[in-house]
C-alpha atoms as one frame of an Amber mdcrd trajectory, in Angstrom:
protein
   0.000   0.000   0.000   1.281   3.756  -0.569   0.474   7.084   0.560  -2.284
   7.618  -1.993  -4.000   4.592  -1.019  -3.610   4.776   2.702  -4.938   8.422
   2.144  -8.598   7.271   1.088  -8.923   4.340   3.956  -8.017   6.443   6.458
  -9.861   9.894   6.387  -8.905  12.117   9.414  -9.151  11.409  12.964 -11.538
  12.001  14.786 -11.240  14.232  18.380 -13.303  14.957  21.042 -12.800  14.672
  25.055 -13.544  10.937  24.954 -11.467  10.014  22.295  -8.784  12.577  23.550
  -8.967  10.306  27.396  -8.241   7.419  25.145  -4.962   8.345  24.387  -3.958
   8.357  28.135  -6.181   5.445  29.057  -5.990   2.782  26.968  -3.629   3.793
  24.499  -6.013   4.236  21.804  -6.143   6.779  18.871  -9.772   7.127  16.826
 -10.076   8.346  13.057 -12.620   8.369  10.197 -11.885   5.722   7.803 -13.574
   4.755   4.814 -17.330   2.427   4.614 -15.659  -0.428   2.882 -12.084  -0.157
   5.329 -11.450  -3.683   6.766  -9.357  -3.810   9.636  -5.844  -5.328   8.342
  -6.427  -2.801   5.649  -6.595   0.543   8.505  -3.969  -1.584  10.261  -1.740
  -1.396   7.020  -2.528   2.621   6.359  -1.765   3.875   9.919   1.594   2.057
   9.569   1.928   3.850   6.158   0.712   6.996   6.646   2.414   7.193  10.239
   5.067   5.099  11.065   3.585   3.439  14.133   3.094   0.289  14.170  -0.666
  -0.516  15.426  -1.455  -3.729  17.838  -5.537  -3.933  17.363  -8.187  -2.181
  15.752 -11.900  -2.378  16.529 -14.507  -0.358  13.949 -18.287   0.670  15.049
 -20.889   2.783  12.157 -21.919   6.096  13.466 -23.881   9.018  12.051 -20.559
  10.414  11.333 -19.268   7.431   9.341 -17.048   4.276  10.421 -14.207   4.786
  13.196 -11.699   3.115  13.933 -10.128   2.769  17.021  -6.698   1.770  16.890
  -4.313   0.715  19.880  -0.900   1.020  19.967   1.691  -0.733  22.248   2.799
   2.037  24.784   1.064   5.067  25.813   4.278   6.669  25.020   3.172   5.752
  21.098  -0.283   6.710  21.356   0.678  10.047  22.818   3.646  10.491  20.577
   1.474  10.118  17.351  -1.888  12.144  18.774   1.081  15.297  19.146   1.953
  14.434  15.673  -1.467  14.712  14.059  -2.660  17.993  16.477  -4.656  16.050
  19.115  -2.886  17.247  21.940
């Protein structure tokens, strides 16, 4: 997969306080990826786009599209990479 491609699956993430306690909890970062994004496939674009290396991802359908909630293996990486893309 390249940048282009990563681009489309995964769309922006997505921040509010919840997802921002996340971070610090349970090392967990949440974005807007695309309807047909399976999981290996988010997996593969967050190492892409990123350079983190994810351990899970769960997805749920909202009314703002599908997230993704993707766990990394430290807190150190979660909160490293939420700096990176403005969460924090």
């Amino acid at each position: 997969m390249n940048a282009d491609e990563a681009i489309k699956v995964v769309l922006k993430p997505y921040i509010t306080e919840k997802t921002f306690a996340l971070v610090e909890r349970e090392n967990r970062i949440c974005f807007i990826v695309k309807d047909t994004a399976t999981k290996p496939k988010i997996m593969e674009a967050v190492k892409v786009l990123y350079n983190e290396e994810p351990v899970a991802v769960n997805v749920c359908r909202t009314v703002y599209g599908k997230k993704a909630f993707v766990k990394f293996q430290t807190t150190e990486k979660a909160r490293d990479l939420a700096t990176k893309i403005g969460m924090l």
